[in-house]
N, C-alpha and C positions, 0 to 999 in steps of 0.2 A: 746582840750576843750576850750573854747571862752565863752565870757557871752553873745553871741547872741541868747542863750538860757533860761529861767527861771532856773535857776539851782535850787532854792530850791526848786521848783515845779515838775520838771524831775524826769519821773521815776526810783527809788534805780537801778534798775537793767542795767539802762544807764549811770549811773555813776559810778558804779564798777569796780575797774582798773581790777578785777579778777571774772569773770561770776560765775554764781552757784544760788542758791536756795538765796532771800535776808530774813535770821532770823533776821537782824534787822535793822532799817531805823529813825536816829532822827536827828533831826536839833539842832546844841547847839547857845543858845541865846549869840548877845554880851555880855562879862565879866562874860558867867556862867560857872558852869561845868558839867561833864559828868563822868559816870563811868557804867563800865557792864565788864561781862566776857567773853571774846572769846575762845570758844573753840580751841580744838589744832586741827588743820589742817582749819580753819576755816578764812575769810581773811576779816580785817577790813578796810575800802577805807576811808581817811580822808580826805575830798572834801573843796579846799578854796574856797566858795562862792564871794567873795568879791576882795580879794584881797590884800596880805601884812598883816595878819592876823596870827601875832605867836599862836601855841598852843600848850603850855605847857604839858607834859606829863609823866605820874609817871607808872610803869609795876611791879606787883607783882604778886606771884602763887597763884592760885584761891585758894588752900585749905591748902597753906601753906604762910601766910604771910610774915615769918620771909627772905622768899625767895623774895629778890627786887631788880630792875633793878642798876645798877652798872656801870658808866659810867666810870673811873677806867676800868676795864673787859672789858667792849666793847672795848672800843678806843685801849690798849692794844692787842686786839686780831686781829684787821682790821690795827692796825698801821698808825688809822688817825683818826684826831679830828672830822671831820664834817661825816656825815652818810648821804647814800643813796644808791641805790639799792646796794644787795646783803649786806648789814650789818647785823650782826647778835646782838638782842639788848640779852646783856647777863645779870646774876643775880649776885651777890657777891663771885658766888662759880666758876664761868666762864659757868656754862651751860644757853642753850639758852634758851630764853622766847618768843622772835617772829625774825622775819627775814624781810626785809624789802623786798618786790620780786618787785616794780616795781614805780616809783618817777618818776614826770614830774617837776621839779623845778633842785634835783641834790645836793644840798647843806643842809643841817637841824643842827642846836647848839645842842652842848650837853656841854657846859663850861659855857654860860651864865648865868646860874640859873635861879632861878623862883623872881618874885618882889614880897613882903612884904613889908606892913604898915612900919616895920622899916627901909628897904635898902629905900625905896623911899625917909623917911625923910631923910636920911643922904647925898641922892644923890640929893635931888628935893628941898630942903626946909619943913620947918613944917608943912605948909602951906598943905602937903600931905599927912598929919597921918591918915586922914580917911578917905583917897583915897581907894574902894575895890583892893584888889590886888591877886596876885597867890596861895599864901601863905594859905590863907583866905577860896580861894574856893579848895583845894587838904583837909583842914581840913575839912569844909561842908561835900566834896563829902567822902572824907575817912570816915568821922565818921560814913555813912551808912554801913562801912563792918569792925566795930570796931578798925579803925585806926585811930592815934592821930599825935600831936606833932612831938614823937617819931622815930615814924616810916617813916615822910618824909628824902628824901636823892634827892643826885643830879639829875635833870631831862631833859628829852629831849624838844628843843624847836622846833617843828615842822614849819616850813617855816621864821623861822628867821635865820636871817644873820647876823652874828659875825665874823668878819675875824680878822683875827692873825697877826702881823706885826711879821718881823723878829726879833725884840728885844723882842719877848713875850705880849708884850701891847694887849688889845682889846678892843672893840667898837662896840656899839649896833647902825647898821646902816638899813639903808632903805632895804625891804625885799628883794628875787628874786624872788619870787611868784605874780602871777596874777591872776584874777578872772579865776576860774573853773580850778584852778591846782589843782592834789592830789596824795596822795601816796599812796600807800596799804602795809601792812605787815601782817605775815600769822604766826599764832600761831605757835610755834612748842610744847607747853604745855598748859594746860588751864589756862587763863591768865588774871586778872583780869589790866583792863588799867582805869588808875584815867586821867582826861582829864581836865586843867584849860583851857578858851578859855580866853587869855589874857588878861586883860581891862585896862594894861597900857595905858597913854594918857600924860608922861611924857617924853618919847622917840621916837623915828619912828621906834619899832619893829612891831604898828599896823598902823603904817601911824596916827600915834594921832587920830584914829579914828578905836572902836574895833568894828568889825563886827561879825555876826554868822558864821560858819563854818556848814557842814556837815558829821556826821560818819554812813555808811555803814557797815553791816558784811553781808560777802557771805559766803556759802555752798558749795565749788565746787563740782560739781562729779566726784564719785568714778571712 
């Protein structure tokens, strides 16, 4: 995939790392968010328009909340920090939520965390207390399906890059994503996914510059 194409204009059904029926098709704006439920067997394609554009992301059971993705669980289960194809994103209890079936990038955080109004002052200066940040938009978009506070836990960052020194340190560094990479993973339960599209502009997880993304769900056939 190249941006010698209009990507945000391209037909859903050209963009779909997984062909099928498209039940749904939105563009998330820089620094917004997103959220919906994918069905199980159903495959969500998250299209980086841009380029170097992390995007945050929270996985809970459509009709059971208390069921949320568990990064813990995952990384345990795959016996490696970073995720892409064939990972399985698991919940608290080890069973799965989605499966990652196909990535053009290879590498995605799940240790970084999400940014908040307060890590950014601590990290960035004061100066940044009311900078929008991730934190901000998972509570927005949660509060549409009666989640709080509370209920955020550790999350995945889709096309950012966090590498691990052998001494344990880390480092929020320049992405490996480029315009018109994406990945897709495929419910294995009905699944609701909270989506911050980053609006950091204190680090190069967006290249200091957040751009829109695109989320696809296909249908495949039976």
């Amino acid at each position: 995939m190249t941006a010698t194409i209009d990507l945000a204009a391209a037909p859903a059904a050209d963009l779909a790392l997984v062909t099928g029926t498209v039940v749904h098709d939105d563009t998330v704006g820089e620094r917004g968010p997103w959220s919906g439920v994918v069905a199980a067997g159903d495959v969500l394609t998250i299209v980086d328009l841009h380029g170097n554009q992390a995007v945050d992301t929270l996985f809970y059971g459509a009709d059971d909340h208390t069921k949320r993705y568990s990064a813990q669980a995952t990384i345990a289960a795959q016996g490696n920090i970073f995720l892409t194809t064939g990972t399985v994103i698991r919940d608290q209890e080890g069973d799965p939520l989605m499966t990652i079936v196909a990535d053009e990038v290879g590498n995605h955080d799940t240790v970084g965390g999400a940014c908040s109004q307060e890590s950014n002052t601590l990290r960035y200066g004061h100066h940044t207390k009311h900078q929008h940040a991730c934190v901000e938009n998972f509570l927005i978009e949660g509060s549409r399906h009666g989640l709080g506070k509370a209920d955020l836990v550790g999350n995945v960052n889709f096309f950012m890059y966090v590498p691990v020194d052998p001494d344990g340190s880390l480092g929020i560094v320049d992405g490996l994503s480029a315009p018109g990479k994406r990945l897709a993973l495929r419910a294995e339960t009905d699944t609701l996914v909270l989506i911050s599209n980053c609006p950091q502009i204190n680090n190069p997880c967006n290249g200091f510059d957040p751009t829109a993304v695109r989320v696809i769900v296909t249908r495949p056939a039976v």
